[in-house]
TORTORZA-39588 format. One line per 3 residues: their letters; for each residue x, y, z of N, C-alpha, C. Coordinates in steps of 0.02 Angstrom, whole numbers, plus 32768, in hexadecimal, padded with zeros to 4 digits. Layout:
! residues N
A> X Y Z X Y Z X Y Z  ...;
***
This chain:
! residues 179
XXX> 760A 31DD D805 7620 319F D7E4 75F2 3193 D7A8  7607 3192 D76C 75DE 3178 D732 75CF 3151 D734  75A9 3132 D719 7571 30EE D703 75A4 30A5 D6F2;
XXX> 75CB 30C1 D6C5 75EA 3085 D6AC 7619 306C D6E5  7635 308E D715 764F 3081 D754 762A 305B D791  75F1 3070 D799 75CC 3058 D7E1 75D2 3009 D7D1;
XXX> 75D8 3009 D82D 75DE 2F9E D824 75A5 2F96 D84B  758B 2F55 D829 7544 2F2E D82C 753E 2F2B D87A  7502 2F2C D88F 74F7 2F29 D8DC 74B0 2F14 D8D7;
XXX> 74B1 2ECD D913 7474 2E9E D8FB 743F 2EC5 D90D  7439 2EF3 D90A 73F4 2F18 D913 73B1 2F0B D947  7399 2ECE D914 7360 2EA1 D923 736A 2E74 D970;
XXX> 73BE 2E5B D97C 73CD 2E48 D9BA 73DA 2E7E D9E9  73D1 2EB3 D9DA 73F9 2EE3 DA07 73AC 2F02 DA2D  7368 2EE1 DA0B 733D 2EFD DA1C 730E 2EB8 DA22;
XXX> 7320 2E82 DA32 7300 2E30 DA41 72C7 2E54 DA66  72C4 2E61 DAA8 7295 2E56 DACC 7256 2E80 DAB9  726D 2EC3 DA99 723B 2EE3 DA78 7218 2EC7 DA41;
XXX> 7235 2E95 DA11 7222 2E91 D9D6 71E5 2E4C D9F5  71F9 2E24 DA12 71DF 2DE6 DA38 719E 2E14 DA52  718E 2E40 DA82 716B 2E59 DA8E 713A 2E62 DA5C;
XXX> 7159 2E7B DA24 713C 2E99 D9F0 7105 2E5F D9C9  712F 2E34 D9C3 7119 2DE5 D997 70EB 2DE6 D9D5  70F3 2DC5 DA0C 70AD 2DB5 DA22 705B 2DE8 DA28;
XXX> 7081 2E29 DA32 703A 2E4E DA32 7014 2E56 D9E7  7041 2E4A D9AB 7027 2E4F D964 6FEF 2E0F D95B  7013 2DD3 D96E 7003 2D92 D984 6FB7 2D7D D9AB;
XXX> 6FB9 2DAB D9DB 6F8B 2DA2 DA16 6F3C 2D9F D9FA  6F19 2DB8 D9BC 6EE7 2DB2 D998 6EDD 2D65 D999  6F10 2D38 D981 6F04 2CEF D97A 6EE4 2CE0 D9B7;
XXX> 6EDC 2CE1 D9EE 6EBB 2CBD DA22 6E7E 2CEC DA38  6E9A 2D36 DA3C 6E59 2D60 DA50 6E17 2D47 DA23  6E34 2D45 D9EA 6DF8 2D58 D9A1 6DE7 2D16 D98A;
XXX> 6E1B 2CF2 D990 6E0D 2CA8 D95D 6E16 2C75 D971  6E20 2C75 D9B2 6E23 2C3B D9E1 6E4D 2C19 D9EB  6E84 2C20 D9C4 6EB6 2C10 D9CF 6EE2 2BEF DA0E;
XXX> 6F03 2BD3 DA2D 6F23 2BB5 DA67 6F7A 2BD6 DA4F  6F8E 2BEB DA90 6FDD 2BFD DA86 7003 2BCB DA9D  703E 2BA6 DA86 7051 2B75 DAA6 7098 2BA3 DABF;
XXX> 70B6 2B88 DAE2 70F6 2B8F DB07 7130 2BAE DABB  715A 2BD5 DABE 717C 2BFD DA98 71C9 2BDB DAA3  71E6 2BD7 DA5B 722B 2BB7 DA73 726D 2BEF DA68;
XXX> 727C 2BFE DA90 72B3 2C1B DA8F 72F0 2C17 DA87  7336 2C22 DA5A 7364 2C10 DA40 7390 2C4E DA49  73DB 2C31 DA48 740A 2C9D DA45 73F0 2CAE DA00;
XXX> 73ED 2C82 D9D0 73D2 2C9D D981 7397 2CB0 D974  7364 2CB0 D993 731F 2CA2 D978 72E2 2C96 D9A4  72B3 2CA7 D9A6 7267 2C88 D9D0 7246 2C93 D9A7;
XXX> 7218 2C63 D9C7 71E0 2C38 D99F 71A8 2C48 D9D0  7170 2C4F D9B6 7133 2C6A D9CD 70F8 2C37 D9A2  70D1 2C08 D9D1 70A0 2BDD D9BB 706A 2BE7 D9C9;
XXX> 7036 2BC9 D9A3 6FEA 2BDF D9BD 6FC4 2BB8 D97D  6F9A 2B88 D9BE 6F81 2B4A D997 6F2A 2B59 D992  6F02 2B42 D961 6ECD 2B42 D95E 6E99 2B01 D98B;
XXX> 6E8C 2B07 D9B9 6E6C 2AD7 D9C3 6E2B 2AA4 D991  6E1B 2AC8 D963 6DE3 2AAF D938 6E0C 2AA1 D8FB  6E4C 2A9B D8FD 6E4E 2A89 D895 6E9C 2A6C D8AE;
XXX> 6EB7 2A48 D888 6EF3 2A1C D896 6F2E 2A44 D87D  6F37 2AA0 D88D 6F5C 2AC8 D87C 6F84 2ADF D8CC  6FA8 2B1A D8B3 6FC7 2B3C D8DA 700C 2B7D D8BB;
XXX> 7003 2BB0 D8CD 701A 2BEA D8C0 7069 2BEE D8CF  70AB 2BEA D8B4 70F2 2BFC D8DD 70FC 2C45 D8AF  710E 2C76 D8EB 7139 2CA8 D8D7 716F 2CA6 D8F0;
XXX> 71A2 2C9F D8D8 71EA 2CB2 D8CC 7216 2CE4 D8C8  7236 2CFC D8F7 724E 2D26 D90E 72A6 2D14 D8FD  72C9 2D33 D8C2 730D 2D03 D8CE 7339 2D3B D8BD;
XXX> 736E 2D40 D8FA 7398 2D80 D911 73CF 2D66 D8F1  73E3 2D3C D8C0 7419 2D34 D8AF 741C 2D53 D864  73EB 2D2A D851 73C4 2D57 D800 73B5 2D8B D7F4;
XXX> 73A2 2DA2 D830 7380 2DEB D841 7332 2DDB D80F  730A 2DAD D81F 72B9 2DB3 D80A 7291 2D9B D823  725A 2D96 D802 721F 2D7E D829 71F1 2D5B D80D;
XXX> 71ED 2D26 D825 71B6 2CF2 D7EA 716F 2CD0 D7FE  714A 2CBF D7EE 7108 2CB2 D80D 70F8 2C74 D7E4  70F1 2C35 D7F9 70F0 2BF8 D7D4 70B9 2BCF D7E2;
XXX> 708F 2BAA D7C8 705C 2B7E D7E5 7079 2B38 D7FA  7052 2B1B D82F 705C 2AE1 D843 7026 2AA2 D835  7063 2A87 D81D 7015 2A3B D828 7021 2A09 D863;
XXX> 6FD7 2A23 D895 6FEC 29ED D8DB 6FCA 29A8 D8C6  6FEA 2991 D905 6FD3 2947 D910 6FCA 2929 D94C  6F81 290F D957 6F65 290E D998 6F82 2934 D9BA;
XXX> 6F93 298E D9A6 6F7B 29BC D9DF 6FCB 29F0 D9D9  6FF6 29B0 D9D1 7030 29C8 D9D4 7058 29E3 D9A6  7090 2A0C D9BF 70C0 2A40 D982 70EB 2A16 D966;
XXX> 70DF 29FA D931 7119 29EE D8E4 7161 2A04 D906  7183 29C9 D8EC 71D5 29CD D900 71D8 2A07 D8E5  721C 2A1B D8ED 7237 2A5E D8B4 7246 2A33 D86B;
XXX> 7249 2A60 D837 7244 2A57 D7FD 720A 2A5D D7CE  7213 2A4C D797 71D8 2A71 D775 71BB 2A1B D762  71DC 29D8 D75A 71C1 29B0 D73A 71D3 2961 D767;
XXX> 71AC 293E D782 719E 28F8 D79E 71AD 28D6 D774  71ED 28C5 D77D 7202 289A D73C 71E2 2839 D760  71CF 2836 D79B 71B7 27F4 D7A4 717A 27F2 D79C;
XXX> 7164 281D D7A8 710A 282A D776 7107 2830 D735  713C 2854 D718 713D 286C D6C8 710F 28B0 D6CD  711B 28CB D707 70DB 2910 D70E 70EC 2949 D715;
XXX> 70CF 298E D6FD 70F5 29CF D703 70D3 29CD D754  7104 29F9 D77C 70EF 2A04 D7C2 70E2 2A57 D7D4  7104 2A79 D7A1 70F2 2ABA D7B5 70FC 2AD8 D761;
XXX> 70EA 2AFF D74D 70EC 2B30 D710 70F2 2B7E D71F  7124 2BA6 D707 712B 2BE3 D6FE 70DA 2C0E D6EB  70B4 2C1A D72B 708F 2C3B D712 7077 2C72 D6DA;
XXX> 70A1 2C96 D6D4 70A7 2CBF D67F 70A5 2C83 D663  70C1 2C52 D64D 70D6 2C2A D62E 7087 2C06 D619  707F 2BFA D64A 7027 2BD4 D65F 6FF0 2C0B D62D;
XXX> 6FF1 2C44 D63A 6FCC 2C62 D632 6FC6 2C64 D5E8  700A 2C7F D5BD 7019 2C94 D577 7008 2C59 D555  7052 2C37 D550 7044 2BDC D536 701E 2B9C D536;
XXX> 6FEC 2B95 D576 6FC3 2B5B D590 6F81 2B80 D587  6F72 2BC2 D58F 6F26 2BCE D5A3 6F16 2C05 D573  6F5C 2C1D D54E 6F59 2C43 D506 6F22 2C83 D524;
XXX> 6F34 2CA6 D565 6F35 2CDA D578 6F4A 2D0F D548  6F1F 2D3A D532 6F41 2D83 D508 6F48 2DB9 D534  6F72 2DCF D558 6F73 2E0D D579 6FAB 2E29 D572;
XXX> 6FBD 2E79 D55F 6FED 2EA0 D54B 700B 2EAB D5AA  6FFC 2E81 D5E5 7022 2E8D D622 7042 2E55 D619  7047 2E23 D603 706D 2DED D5F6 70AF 2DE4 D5DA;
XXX> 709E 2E0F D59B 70DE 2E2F D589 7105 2E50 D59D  70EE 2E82 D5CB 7102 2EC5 D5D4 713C 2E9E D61A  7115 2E70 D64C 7121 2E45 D675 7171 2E1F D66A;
XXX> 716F 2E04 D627 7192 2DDA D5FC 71C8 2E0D D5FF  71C5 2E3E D5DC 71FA 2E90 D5B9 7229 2E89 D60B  720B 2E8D D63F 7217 2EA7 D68B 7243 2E7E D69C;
XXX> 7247 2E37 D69E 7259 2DF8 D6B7 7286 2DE8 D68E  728F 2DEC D630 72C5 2DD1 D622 72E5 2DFE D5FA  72E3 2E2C D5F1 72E4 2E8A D5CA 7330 2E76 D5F0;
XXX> 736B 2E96 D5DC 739D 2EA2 D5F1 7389 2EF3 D613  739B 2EFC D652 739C 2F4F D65E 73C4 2F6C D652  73B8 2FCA D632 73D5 2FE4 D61D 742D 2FE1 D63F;
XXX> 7468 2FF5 D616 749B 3002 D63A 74B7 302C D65F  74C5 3015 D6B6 74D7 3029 D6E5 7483 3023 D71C  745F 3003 D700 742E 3009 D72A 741B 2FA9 D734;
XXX> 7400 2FAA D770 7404 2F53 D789 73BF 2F59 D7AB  73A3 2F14 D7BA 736D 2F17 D7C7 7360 2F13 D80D  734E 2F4E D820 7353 2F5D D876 7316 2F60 D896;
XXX> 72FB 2F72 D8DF 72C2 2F52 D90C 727A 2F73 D8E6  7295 2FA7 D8B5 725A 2FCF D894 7226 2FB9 D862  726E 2F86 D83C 726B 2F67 D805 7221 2F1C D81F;
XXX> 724E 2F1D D848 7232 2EC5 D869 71DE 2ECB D87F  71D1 2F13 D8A7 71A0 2F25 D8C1 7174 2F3D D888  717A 2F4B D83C 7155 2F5C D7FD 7154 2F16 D7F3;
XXX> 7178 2EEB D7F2 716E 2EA8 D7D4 7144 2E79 D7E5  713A 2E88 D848 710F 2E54 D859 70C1 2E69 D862  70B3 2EC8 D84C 7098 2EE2 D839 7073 2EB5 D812;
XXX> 7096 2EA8 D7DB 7080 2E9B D78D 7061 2E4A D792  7092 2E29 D7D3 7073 2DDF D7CC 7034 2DDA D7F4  7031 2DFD D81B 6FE7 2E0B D848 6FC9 2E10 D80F;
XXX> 6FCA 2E49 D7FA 6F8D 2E5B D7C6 6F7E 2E25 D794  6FAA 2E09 D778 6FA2 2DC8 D73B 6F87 2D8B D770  6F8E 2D7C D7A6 6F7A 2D3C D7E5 6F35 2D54 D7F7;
XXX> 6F23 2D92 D7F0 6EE3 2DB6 D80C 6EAD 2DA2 D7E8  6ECD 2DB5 D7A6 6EA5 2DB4 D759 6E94 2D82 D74B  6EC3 2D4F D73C 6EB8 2D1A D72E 6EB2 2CD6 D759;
XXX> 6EB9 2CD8 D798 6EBF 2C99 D7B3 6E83 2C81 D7C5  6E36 2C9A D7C4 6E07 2C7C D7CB 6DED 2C45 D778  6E10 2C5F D738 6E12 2C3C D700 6E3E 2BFA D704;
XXX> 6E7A 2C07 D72D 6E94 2BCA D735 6E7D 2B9E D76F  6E64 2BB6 D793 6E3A 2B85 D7AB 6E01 2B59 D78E  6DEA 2B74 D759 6DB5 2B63 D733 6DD9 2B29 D70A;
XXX> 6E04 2B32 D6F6 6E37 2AED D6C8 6E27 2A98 D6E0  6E3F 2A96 D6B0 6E52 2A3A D6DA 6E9F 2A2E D6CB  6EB1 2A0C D706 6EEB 2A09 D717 6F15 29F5 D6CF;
XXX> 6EF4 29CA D69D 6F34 29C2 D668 6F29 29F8 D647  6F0A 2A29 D64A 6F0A 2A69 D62A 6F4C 2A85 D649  6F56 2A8C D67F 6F82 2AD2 D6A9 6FBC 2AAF D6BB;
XXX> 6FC4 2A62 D6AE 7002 2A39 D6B8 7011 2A0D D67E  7010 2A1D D650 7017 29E4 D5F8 7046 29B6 D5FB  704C 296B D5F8 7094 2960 D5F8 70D8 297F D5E4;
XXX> 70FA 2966 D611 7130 297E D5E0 7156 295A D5BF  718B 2980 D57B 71B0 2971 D555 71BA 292D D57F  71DD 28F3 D52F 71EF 28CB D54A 7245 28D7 D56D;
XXX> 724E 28A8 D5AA 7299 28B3 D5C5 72BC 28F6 D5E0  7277 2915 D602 7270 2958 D62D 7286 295B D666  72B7 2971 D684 72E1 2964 D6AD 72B8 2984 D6F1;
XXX> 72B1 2977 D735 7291 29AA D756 72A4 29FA D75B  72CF 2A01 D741 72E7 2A49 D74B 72C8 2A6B D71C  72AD 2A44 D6CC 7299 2A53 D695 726A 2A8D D698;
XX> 724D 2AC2 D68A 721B 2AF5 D674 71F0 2AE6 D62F  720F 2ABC D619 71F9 2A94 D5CD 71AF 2A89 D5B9;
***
């Protein structure tokens, strides 16, 4: 069967329990190494979520696991007294960002220069070549890549102060906003 023929097959779901596996042992440095706390993981048919809070700084780590998209995302959290931020990216009754796209954090807020950022960036929003989709191989190089950038850098973001790594946001930022 040629290329332009084959039909899409969720790949990334067809291999959940492996890839989940995968996210937490990439993951597992946060508490071995950095003290990190793991909180309880939420599970969805679309997607899991993998948390892990710092006991010493008013942060916390989500990787994102989402089988519908087929990707994988690694986002910071801003807690409060202890606890995980609704979903969404922005507290519109605080007026407060609650979590930020870590790449995002790193490049734009902390003006990080690193050629894995990009390369990171290319991986995640790169269209893949045609007839090829992003399958359990793909996912397992990717969370590769976010270990290594969470490894690198997350003792610097600890070093921040919180309106550093959470800036307001835009005005009339909806919680769903990334803004």
């Amino acid at each position: 069967m040629s290329n332009k023929n084959r039909k899409y097959v969720p790949d990334m779901a067809l291999h959940r329990d492996e890839l989940e596996q995968l996210a937490q042992d990439r993951f597992a440095f946060l508490t071995r190494e950095k003290g990190f706390t793991p909180c309880p993981s939420e599970q969805e048919a679309q997607w899991t979520n993998y948390y892990y809070t710092d006991p010493h700084a008013p942060i916390g780590i989500q990787v994102h696991l989402d089988f519908r998209d087929d990707t994988v995302r690694v986002n910071l959290l801003r807690m409060r007294d202890g606890e995980l931020p609704p979903h969404g990216f922005v507290d519109v009754d605080r007026g407060e960002r609650i979590r930020v796209a870590f790449q995002q954090l790193l490049k734009n807020f902390l003006h990080v220069e690193d050629a894995r950022l990009d390369e990171l960036y290319d991986l995640l929003y790169a269209a893949p070549p045609p007839g090829q989709w992003r399958d359990h191989r793909w996912a397992d190089d990717v969370l590769a890549r976010w270990q290594d950038l969470v490894e690198r850098y997350i003792d610097l973001v600890e070093r921040q102060p919180i309106e550093a790594l959470f800036p307001p946001p835009p005005p009339g930022a909806s919680p769903a906003s990334q803004a």
